[in-house]
Each structure stands twice: as C-alpha cells, then as structure tokens.
C-alpha positions as CSV (number, residue, x, y, z in Angstrom):
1,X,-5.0,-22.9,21.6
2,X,-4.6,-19.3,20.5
3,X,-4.0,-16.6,23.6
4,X,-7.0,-14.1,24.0
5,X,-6.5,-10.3,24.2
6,X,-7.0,-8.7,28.0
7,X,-9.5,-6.4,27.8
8,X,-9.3,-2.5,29.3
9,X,-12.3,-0.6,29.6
10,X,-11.4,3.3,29.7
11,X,-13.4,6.3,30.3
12,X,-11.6,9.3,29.0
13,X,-12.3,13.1,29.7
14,X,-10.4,14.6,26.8
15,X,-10.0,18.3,27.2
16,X,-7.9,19.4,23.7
17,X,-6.9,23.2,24.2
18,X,-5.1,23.1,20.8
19,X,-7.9,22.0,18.6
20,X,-10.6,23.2,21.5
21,X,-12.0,19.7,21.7
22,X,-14.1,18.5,24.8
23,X,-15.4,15.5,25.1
24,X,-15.6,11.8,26.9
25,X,-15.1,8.8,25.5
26,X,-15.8,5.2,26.3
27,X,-13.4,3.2,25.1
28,X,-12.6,-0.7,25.1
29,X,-9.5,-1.6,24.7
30,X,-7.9,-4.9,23.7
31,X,-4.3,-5.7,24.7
32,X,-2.9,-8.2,22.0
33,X,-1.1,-11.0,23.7
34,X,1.8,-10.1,22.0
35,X,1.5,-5.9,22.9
36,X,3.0,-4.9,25.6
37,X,1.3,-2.6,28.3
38,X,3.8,0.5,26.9
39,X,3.0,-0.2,23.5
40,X,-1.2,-0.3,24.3
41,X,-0.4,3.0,26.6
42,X,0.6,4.9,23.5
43,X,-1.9,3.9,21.4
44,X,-4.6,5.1,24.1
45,X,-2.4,8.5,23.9
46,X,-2.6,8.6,20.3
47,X,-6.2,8.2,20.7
48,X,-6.9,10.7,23.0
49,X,-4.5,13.6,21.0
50,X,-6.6,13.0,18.2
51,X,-9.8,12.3,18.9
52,X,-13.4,12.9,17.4
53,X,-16.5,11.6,17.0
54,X,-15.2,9.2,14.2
55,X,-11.7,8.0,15.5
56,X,-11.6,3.9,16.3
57,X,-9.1,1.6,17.0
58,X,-8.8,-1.0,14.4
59,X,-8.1,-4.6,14.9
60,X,-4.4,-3.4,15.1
61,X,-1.8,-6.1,15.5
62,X,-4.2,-8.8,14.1
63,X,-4.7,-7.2,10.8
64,X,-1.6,-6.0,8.7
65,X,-3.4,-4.1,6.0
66,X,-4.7,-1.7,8.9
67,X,-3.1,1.0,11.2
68,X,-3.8,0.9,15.2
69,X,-6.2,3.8,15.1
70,X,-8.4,5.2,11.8
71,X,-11.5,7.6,11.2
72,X,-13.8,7.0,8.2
73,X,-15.9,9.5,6.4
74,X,-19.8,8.7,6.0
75,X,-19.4,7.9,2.9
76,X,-16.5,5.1,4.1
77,X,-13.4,7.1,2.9
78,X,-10.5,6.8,5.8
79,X,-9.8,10.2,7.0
80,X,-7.0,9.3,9.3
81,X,-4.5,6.9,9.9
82,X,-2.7,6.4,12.8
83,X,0.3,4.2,13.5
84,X,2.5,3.1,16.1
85,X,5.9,2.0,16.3
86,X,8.2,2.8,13.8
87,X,6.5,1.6,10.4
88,X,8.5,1.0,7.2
89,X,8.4,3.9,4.6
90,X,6.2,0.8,2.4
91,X,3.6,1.2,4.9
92,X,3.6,4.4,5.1
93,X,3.6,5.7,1.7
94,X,0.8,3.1,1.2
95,X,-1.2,5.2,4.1
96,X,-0.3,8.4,2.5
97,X,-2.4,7.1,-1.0
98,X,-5.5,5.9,1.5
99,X,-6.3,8.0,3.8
100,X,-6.3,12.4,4.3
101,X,-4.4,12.8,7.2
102,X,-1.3,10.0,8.4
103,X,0.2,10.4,11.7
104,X,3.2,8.0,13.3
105,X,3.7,8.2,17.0
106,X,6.7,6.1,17.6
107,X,7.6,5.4,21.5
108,X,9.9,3.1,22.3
109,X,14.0,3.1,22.9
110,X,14.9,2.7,18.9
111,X,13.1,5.5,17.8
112,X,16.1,7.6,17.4
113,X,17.6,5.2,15.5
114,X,14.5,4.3,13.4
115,X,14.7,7.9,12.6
116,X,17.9,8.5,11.6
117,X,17.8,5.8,9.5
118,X,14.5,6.5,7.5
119,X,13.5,10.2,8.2
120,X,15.1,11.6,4.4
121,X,12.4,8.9,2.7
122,X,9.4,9.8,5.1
123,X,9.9,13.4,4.0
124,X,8.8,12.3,0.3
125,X,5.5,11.6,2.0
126,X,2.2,13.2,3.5
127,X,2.9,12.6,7.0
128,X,3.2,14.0,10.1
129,X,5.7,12.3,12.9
130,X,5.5,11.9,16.3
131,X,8.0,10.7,19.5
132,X,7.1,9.8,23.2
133,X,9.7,9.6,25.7
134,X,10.0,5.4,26.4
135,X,10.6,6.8,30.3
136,X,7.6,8.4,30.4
137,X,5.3,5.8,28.5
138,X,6.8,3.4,31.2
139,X,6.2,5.5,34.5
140,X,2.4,5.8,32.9
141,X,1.9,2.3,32.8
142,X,1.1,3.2,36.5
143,X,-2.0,4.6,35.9
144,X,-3.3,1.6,34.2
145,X,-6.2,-0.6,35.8
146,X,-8.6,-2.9,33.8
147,X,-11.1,-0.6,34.3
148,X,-10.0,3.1,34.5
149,X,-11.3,6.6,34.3
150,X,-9.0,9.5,33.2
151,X,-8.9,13.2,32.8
152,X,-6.5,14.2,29.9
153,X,-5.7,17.9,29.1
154,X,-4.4,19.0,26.3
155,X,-1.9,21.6,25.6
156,X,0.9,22.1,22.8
157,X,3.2,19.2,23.0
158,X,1.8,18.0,26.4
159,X,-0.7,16.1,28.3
160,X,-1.5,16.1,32.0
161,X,-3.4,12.7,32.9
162,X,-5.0,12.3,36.1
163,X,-6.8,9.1,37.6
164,X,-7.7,6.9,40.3
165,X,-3.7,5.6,40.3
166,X,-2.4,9.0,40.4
167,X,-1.4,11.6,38.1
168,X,1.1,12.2,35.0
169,X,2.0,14.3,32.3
170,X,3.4,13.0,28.9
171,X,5.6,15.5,26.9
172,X,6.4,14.4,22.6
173,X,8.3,16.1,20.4
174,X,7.1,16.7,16.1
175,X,9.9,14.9,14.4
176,X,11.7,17.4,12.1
177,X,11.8,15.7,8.9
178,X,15.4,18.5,7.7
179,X,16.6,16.5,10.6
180,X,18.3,13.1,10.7
C-alpha cells in the first residue's frame, strides 16, 4: 500500500519590499512521504519570495518532468520554474528551453559542494541560483504546524517570518556563477 502525503494548510501574508508585492495566500501544501519537513520548508520559502497571482506548486517529487513550483501564462506558456535541491545541469538546461524565468534554491548541507562541482556548466545557462543556510531551514521547521498562518516580509536577501510558533528570519545568498 503506497504512503499518502501529510497535508499543511498555510495562510501566508507576503509583504515583498523588493518587488513591492502585498498579498495573502492560501496555500495547501503536501508533504511527500519521502520529503522531509526542511526540504517542504524551503519550497514554501521559495514560494513566498516569488509569488503572484499565477505561482503553484506542481505535483513536485511525484512527477519528474516538472519543477516543485511553476507559473503559467493564460495562454499555458510556463513563465517560471522553480526548483529545489541541487538539480543536474540536464534538468536545468531543459528548464532554461521551457520556461522565461528559472530559479534553483538549493538548501541543504551539500550545496557547497554541489556548487563547486557544477557552477562553470550552470553559467552556460539562463538561470538564476539561490542558497539557504541548512541551520536556518532547520531552526524554522519550528514554526511549522498542520495548519499555520504566517506573516513574511520581504527585504533584499532576507525574510522575517512570524507565527503562532514564534518568529524567524531566513537570510540566502545569490550564487556567483565567476565563483566556484
């Protein structure tokens, strides 16, 4: 008998300063039986630091030919494509042919490494990279209930997160792809 996903229901206050984005989402969430609680906190983060009206996850770890968050034009052309972890060049490069804008938030403790090992290929391609601090995806698995509201702001390469569990704010750096 296959595991079912656990399911998180989220209301999200987004307050964007850089882009000047306000707005609340309702958001259900489904945690994979094979994602861990860091790995769905990031892709919530991702969410929030690039939402609009058109953002959605995907169905994400049970669909390889998709990223764990995308937008889609009216007209059914993906505008972004959002992925977490540390993807292979392959996937990425396919992305960059699909879909206007591609973002990778990686987050884990082989990041570095991930980097170093692939960032002189990802500069061939039309994407923009990300890193969270592991620690500090880790400590914000505190704020996470089943059902959960939360009040994110926005601004430069930070977000201060405040809930019913506490509060938090989550720092991430722009990979720099002349760096290895």
């Amino acid at each position: 008998m296959a595991l079912k996903p656990t399911i998180y229901k989220l209301n999200a206050t987004i307050s964007d300063m850089n882009r000047g984005y306000y707005q609340t989402h309702q958001l259900t969430i489904a945690l994979h039986p094979s994602e861990t609680q860091e790995r769905m906190v990031a892709r919530i983060m991702a969410f929030c630091l690039n939402a609009d009206e058109y953002l959605t996850f995907s169905r994400g770890l049970s669909a390889n030919d998709e990223p764990d968050i995308w937008s889609h034009s009216l007209d059914g052309q993906t505008q972004q494509w959002i992925e977490l972890g540390e993807p292979s060049v392959d996937r990425v490069k396919k992305a960059s042919h699909i879909a206007k804008t591609v973002k990778v938030y990686s987050f884990n403790t082989k990041s570095d490494v991930w980097w170093r090992q692939s960032a002189a290929e990802f500069s061939q391609l039309k994407a923009t990279y990300y890193r969270f601090s592991w620690d500090q995806i880790q400590a914000l698995t505190a704020l996470i209930n089943r059902t959960m509201t939360l009040s994110i702001t926005i601004s430069e390469e930070s977000a201060f997160i405040a809930g019913d569990a506490g509060e938090f704010e989550l720092s991430w750096v722009t990979l720099d792809l002349d760096s290895k």
